[in-house]
MARMAR-659338 format. One record per residue (C-alpha): residue in three letters; x, y, z. Coordinates in Angstrom, 2 decimals. Layout:
<mimars>
{mimar ALA, {X, Y, Z}}
...
</mimars>
This chain:
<mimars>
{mimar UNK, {140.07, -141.84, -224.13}}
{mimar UNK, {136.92, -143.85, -224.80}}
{mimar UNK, {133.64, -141.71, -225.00}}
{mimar UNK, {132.01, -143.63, -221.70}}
{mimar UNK, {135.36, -142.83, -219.38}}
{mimar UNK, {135.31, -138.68, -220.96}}
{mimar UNK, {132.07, -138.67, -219.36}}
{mimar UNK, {132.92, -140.32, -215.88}}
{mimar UNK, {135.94, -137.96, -215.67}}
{mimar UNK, {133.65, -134.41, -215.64}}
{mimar UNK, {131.18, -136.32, -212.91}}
{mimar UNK, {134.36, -136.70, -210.93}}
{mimar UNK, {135.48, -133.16, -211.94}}
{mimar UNK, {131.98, -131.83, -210.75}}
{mimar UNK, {131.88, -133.65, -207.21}}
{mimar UNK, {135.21, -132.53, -206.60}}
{mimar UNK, {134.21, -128.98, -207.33}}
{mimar UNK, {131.26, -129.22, -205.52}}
{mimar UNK, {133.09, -130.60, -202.31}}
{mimar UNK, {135.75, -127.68, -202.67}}
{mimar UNK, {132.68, -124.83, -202.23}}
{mimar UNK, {132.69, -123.09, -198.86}}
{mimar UNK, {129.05, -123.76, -197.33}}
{mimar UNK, {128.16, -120.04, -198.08}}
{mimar UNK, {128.73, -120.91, -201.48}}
{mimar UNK, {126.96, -124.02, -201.64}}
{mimar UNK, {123.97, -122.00, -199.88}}
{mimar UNK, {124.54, -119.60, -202.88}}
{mimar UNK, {123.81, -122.07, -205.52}}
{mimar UNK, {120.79, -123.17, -203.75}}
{mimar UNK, {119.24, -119.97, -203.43}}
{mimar UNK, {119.93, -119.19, -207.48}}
{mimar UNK, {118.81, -122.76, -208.51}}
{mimar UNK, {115.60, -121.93, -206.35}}
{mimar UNK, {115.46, -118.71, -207.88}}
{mimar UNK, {116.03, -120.23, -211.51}}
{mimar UNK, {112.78, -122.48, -210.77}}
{mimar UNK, {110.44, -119.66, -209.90}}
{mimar UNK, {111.12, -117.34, -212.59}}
{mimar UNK, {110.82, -120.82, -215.02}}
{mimar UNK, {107.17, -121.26, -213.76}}
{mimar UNK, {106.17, -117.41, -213.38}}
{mimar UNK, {107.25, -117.13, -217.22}}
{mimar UNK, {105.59, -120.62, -218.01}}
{mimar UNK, {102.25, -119.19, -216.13}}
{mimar UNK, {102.23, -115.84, -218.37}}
{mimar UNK, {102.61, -117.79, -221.69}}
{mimar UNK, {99.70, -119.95, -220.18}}
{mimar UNK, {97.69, -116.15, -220.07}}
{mimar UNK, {98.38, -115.29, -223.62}}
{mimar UNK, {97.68, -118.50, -225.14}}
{mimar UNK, {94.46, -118.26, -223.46}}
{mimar UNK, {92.65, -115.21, -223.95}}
{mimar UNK, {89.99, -113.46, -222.03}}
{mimar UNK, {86.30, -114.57, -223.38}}
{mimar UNK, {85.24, -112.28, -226.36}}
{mimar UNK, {83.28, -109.90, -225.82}}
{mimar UNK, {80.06, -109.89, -227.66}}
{mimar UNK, {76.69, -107.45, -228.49}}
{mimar UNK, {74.26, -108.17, -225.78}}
{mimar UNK, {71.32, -107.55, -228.90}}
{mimar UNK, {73.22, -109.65, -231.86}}
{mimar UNK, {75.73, -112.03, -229.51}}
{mimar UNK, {77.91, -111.50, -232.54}}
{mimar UNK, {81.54, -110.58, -231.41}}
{mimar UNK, {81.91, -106.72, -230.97}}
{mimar UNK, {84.65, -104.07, -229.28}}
{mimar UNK, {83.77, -103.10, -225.61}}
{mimar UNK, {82.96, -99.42, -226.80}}
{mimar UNK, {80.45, -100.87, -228.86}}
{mimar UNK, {79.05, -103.44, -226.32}}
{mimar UNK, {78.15, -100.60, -224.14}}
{mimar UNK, {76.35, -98.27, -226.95}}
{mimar UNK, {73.17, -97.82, -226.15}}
{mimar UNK, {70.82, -98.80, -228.69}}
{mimar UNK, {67.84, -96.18, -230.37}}
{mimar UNK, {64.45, -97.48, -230.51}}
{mimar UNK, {62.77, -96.33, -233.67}}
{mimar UNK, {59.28, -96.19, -234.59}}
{mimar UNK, {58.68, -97.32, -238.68}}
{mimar UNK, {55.55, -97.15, -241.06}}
{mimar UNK, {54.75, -100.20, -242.21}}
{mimar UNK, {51.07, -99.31, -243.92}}
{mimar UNK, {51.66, -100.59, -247.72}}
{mimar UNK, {52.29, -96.42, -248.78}}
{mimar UNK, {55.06, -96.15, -246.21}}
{mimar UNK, {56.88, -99.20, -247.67}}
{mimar UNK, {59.32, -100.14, -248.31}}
{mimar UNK, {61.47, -98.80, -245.26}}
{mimar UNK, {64.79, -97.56, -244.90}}
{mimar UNK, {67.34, -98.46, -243.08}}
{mimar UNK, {65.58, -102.11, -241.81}}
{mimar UNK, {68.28, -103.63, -242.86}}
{mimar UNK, {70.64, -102.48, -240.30}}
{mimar UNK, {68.32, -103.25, -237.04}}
{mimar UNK, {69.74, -105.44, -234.68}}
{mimar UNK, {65.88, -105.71, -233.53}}
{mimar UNK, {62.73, -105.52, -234.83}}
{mimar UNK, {59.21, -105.98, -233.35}}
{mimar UNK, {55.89, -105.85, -235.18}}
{mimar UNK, {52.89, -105.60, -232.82}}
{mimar UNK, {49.66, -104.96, -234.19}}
{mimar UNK, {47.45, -101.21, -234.16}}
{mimar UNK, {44.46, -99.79, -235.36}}
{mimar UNK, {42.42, -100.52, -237.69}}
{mimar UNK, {44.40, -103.92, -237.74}}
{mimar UNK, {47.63, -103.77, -239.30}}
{mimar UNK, {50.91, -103.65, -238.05}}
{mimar UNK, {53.62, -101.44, -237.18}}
{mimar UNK, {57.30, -101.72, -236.52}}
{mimar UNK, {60.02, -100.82, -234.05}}
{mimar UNK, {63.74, -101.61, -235.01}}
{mimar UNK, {66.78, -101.38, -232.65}}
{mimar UNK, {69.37, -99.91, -233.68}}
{mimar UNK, {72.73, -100.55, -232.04}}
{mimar UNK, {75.01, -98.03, -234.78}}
{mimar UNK, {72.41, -95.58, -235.46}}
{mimar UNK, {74.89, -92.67, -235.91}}
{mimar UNK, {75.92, -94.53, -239.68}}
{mimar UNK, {72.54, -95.37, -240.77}}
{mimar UNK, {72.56, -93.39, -244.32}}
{mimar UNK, {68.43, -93.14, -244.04}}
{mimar UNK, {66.17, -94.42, -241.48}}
{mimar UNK, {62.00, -94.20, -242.15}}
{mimar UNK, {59.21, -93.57, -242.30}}
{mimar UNK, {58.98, -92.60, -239.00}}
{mimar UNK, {55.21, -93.11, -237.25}}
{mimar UNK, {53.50, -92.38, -233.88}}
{mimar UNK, {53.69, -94.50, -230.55}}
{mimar UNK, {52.04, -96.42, -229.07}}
{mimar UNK, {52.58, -97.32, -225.13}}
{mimar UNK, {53.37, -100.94, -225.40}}
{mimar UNK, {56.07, -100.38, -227.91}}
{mimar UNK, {57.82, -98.21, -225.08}}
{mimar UNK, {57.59, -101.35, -222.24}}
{mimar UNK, {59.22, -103.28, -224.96}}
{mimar UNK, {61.81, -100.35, -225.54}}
{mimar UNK, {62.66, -100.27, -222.02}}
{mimar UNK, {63.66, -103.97, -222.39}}
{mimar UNK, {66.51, -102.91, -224.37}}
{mimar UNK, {67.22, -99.76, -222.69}}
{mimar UNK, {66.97, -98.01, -225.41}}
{mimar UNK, {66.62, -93.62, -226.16}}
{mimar UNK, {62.86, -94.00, -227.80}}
{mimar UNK, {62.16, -92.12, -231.29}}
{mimar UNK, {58.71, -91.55, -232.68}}
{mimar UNK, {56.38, -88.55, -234.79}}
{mimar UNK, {53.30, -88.69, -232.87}}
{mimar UNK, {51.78, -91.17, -230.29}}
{mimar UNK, {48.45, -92.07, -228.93}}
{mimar UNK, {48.63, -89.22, -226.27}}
{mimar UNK, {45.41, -90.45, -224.03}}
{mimar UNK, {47.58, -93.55, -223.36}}
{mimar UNK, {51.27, -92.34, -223.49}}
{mimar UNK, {51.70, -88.61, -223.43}}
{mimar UNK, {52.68, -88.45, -219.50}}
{mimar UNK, {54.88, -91.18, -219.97}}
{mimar UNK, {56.99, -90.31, -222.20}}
{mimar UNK, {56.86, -87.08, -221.08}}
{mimar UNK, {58.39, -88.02, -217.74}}
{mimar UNK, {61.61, -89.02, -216.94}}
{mimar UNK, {60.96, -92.80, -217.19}}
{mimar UNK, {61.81, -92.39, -220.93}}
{mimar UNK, {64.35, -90.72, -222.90}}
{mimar UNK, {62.26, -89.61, -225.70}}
{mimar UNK, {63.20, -87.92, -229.52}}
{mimar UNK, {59.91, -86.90, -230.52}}
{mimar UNK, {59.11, -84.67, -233.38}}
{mimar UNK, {57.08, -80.81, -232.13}}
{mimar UNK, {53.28, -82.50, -232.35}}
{mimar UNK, {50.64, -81.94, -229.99}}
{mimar UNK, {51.06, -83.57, -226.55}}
{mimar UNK, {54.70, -83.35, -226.80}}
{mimar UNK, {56.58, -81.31, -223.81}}
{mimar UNK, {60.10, -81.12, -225.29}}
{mimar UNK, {59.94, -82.08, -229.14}}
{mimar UNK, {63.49, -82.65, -230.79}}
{mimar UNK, {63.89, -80.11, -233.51}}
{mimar UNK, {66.76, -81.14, -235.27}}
{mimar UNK, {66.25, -84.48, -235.53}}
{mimar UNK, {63.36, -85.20, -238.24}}
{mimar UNK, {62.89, -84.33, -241.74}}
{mimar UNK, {60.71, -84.61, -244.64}}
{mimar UNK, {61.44, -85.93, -248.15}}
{mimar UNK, {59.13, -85.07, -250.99}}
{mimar UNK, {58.57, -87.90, -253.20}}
{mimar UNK, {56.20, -89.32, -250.51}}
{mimar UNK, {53.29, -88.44, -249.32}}
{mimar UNK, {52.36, -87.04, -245.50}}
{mimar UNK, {52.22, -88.67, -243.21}}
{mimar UNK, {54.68, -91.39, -245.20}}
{mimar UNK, {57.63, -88.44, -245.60}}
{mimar UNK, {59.05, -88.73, -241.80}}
{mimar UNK, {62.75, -89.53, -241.75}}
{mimar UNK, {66.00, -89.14, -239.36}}
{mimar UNK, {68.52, -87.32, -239.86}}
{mimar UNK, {71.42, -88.80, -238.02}}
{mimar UNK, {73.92, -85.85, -237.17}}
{mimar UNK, {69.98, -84.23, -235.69}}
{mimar UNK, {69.59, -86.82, -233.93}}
{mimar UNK, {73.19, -86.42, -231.93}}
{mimar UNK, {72.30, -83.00, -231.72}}
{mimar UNK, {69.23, -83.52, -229.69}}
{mimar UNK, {70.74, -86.30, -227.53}}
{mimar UNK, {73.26, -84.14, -226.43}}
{mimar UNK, {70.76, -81.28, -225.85}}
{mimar UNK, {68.86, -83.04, -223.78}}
{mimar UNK, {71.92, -84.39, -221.76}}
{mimar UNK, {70.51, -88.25, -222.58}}
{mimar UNK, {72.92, -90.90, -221.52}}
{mimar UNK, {74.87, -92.95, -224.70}}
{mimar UNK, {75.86, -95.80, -222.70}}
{mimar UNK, {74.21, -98.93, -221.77}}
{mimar UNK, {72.50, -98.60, -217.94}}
{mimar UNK, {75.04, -99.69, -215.25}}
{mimar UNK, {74.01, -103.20, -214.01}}
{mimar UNK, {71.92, -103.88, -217.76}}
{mimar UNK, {70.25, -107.53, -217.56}}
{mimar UNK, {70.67, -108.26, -221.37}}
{mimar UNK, {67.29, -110.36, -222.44}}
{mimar UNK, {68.40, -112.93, -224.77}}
{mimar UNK, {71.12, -115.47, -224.39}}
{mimar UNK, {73.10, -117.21, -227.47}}
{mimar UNK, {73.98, -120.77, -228.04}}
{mimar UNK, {77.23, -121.26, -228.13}}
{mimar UNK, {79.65, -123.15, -231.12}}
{mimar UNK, {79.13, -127.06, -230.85}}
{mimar UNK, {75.62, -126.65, -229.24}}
{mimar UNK, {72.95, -127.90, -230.74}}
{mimar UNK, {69.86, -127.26, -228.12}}
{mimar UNK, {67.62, -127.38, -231.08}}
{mimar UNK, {67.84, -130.56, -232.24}}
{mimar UNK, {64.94, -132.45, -230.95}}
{mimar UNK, {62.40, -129.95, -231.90}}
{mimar UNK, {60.38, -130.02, -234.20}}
{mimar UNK, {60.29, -128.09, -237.68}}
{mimar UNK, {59.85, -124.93, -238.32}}
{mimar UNK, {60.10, -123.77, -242.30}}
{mimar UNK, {57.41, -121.41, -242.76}}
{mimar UNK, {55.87, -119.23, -240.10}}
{mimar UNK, {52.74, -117.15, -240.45}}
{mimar UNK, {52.23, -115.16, -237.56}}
{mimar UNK, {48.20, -114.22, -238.75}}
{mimar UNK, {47.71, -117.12, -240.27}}
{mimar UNK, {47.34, -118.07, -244.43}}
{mimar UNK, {44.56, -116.31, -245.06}}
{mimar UNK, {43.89, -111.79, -245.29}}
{mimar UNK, {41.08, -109.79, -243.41}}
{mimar UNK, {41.38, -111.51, -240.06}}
{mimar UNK, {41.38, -109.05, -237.02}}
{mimar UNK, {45.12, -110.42, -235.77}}
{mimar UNK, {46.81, -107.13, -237.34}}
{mimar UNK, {49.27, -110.05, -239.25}}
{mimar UNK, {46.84, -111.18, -241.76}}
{mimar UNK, {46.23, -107.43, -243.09}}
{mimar UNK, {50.36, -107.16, -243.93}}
{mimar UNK, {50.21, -110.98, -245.02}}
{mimar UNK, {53.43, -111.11, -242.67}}
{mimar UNK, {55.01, -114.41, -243.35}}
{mimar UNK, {58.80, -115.60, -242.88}}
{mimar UNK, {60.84, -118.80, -245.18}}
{mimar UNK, {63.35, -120.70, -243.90}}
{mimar UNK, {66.36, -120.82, -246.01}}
{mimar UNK, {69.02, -123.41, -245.13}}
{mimar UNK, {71.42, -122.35, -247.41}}
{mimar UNK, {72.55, -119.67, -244.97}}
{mimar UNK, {70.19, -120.80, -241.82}}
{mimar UNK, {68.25, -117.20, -242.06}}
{mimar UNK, {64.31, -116.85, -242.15}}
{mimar UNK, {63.15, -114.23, -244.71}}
{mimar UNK, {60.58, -112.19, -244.37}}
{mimar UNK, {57.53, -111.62, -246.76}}
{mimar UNK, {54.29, -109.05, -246.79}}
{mimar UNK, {51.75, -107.97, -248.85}}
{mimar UNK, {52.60, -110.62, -251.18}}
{mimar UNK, {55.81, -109.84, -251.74}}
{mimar UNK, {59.10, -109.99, -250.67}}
{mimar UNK, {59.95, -107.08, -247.53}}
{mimar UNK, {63.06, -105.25, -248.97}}
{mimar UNK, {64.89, -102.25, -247.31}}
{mimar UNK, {64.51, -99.33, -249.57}}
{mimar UNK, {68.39, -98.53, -248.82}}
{mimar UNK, {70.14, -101.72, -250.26}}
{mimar UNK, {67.08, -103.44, -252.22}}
{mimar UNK, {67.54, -106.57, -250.94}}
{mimar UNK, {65.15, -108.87, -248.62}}
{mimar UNK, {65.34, -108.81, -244.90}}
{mimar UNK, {66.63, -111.81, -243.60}}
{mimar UNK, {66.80, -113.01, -240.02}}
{mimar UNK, {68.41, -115.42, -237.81}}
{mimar UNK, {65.99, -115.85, -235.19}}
{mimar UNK, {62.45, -115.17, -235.13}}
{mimar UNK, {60.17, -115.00, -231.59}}
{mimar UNK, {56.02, -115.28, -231.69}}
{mimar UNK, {55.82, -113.88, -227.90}}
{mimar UNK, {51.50, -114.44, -227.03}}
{mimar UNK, {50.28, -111.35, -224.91}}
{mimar UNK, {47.06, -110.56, -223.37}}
{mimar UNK, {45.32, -107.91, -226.15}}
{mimar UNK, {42.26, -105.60, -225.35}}
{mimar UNK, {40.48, -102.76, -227.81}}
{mimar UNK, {40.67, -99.39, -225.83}}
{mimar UNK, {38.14, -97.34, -227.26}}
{mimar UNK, {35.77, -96.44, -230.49}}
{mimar UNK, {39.00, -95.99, -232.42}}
{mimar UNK, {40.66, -99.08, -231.98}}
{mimar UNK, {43.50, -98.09, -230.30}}
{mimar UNK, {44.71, -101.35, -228.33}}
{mimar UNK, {46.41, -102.48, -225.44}}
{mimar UNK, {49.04, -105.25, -224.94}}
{mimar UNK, {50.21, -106.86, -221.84}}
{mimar UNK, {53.87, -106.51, -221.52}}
{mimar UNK, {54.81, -107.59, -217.80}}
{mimar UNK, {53.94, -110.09, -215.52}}
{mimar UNK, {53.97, -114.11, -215.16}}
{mimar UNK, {50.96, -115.05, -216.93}}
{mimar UNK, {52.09, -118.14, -218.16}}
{mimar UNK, {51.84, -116.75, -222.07}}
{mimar UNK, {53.51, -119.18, -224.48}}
{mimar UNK, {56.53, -117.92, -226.40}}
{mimar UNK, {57.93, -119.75, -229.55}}
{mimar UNK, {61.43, -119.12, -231.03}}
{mimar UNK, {62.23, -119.90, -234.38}}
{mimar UNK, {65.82, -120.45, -235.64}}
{mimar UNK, {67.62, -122.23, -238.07}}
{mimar UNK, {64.47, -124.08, -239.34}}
{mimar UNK, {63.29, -125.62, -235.72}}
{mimar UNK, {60.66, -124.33, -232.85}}
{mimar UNK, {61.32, -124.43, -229.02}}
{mimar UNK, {58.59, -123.28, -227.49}}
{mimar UNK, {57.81, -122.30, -223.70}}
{mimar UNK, {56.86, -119.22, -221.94}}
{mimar UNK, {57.61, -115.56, -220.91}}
{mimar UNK, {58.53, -113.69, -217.23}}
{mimar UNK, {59.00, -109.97, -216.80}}
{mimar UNK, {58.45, -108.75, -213.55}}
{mimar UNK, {59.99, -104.76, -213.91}}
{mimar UNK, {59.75, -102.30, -216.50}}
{mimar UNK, {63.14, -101.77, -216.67}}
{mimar UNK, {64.18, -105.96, -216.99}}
{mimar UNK, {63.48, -107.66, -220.10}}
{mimar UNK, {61.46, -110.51, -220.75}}
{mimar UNK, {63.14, -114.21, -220.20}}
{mimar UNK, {62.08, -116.72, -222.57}}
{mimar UNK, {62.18, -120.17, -220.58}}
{mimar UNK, {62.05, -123.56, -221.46}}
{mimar UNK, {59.37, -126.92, -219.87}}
{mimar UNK, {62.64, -127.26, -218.04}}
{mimar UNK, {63.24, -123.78, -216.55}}
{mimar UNK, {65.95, -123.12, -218.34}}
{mimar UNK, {66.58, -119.98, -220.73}}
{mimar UNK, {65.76, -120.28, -224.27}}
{mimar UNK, {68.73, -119.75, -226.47}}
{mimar UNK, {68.91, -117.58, -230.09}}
{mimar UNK, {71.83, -118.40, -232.47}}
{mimar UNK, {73.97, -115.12, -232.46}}
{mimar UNK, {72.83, -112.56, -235.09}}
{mimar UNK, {69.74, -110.31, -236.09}}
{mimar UNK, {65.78, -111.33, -234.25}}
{mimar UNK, {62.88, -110.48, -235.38}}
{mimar UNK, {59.78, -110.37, -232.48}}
{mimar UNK, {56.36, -110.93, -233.20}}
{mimar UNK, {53.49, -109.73, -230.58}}
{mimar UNK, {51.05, -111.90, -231.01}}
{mimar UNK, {47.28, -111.02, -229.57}}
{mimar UNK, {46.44, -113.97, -227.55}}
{mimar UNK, {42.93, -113.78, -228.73}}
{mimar UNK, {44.24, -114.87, -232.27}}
{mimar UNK, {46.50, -117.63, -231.47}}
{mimar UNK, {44.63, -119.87, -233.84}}
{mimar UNK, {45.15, -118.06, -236.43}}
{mimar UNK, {49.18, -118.33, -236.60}}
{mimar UNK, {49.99, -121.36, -238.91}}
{mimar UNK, {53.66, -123.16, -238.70}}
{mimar UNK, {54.85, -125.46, -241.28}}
</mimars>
């Protein structure tokens, strides 16, 4: 039997089959073919779900890629020496964060953000606050560690319950932490101030502070994404000197000689001051940054010891410029509540964008904008 008439002969086969079948069991047939279908697109539709992931989940302080136990860590705020005796620092390194705002007698001093405090080996030398630093703190919603603070201006906030506060047992303090702090001896005081990390939990707990991110958290920056490039009309951006070239201007910059380079070998800006490069004690090696933010605020002197006074809220129409991978957008900053950060927005309205990974955040005194020098 040719291969064309086997085939014709199980068609017939099957009609006749078919036309012997009681209607129930026709009905049958229906019903499992039907049934056949469904299951064949349900399973179709759950290999459609694991082909296609949920979206990652990422730091809200880094937009690098993270677990959702570390997403919701809330960060410490620490307050670091940056006088030349107090450098080099420890544990810079490993902030997600750092600002550098300018103090008396016209230097500058640092705050990092640390989102994995609890494995920092070292972190120091620890200094004194300063109110503004806390506003810009609360943008992160951050705990808030210091040694001393300009008590006139901050004592009764930070000893209220607007901030959670590790403070070391100085005057104007309510409720100093006791086990968080120590002091090494191969500097000298008030250089010597440094965290010990298991303290540090200790006190937290004590004082019953929460260790996860505020229900409802706004984060403040948002990350371009891969195959953006929202960058690329701007204009260049290489070297940035936030005080400008020269020393002894009254910007706080100039003092420290802070100045960052553009590398574009790895797309980070490094950072530079007092004529040298700004290492972290811990590893040795430079700090290097993917984003850097001049943020202009309103500056005033407070009294007959310079102790000064930044602007950190409000709609003011005070220029912001972000720096990242060698170009400038620039536009301006809106923060309305203490406890929502800054947005950084565009001519167009629109947010500003970082590339993922570590920021560094210069306050800038709006007096002194001259002075800052871009190349």
């Amino acid at each position: 039997m040719s291969k064309r008439l086997s085939i014709l002969a199980v068609l017939v086969m099957a009609l006749v089959l078919t036309a012997c079948k009681t209607p129930k069991e026709a009905a049958e047939d229906t019903q499992h073919t039907q049934e056949a279908e469904v299951t064949a697109q349900a399973t179709e539709e759950v290999k459609q779900e694991v082909e296609q992931p949920d979206e990652e989940i990422c730091s809200y302080f880094t937009g690098l890629p993270c677990t959702v136990e570390q997403q919701q860590h809330r960060p410490l705020a620490v307050m670091l020496n940056n006088i030349k005796e107090g450098c080099p620092q420890s544990g810079t390194a490993q902030a997600s964060i750092i600002y550098e705002c300018p103090v008396e007698g016209r230097i500058t001093r640092l705050m990092g953000i640390f989102e994995d405090y609890e494995h920092v080996e070292k972190i120091g030398s620890i200094r004194s606050c300063r109110d503004y630093f806390v506003f810009f703190a609360n943008e992160y919603d951050c705990i808030y560690c210091h040694f001393g603070q300009a008590t006139p201006y901050v004592g009764d906030y930070l000893n209220s319950d607007g901030v959670d506060n590790i403070s070391g047992a100085v005057s104007g303090i309510e409720r100093p932490a006791t086990n968080t702090f120590y002091r090494v001896t191969e500097r000298k005081a008030p250089h010597n101030v440094y965290i010990d990390p298991e303290g540090l939990l200790t006190d937290i707990e004590k004082f019953g502070y929460r260790t996860t991110i505020r229900e409802g958290y706004t984060p403040k920056f948002t990350y371009i994404k891969d195959g953006e490039d929202p960058y690329k009309d701007d204009s260049a951006a290489n070297v940035l000197y936030p005080g400008g070239k020269e020393t002894g201007k009254a910007n706080g910059f100039s003092t420290v000689q802070s100045r960052f380079e553009y590398n574009a070998e790895d797309g980070k800006y490094y950072r530079f001051q007092y004529g040298d490069k700004h290492i972290d004690e811990l590893t040795g090696e430079q700090l290097a940054f993917d984003n850097v933010v001049f943020q202009y605020c309103h500056g005033e002197v407070r009294d007959e010891h310079d102790y000064l006074a930044f602007g950190c809220h409000g709609d003011n129409g005070y220029k912001v410029q972000v720096f990242t991978k060698g170009k400038m957008k620039e536009g301006t900053w809106v923060r309305n509540e203490d406890t929502v950060p800054a947005s950084y927005i565009d001519a167009d309205g629109n947010p500003i964008p970082l590339t993922p990974g570590k920021t560094w955040v210069c306050v800038i005194w709006n007096d002194f904008a001259d002075d800052v020098v871009i190349e």
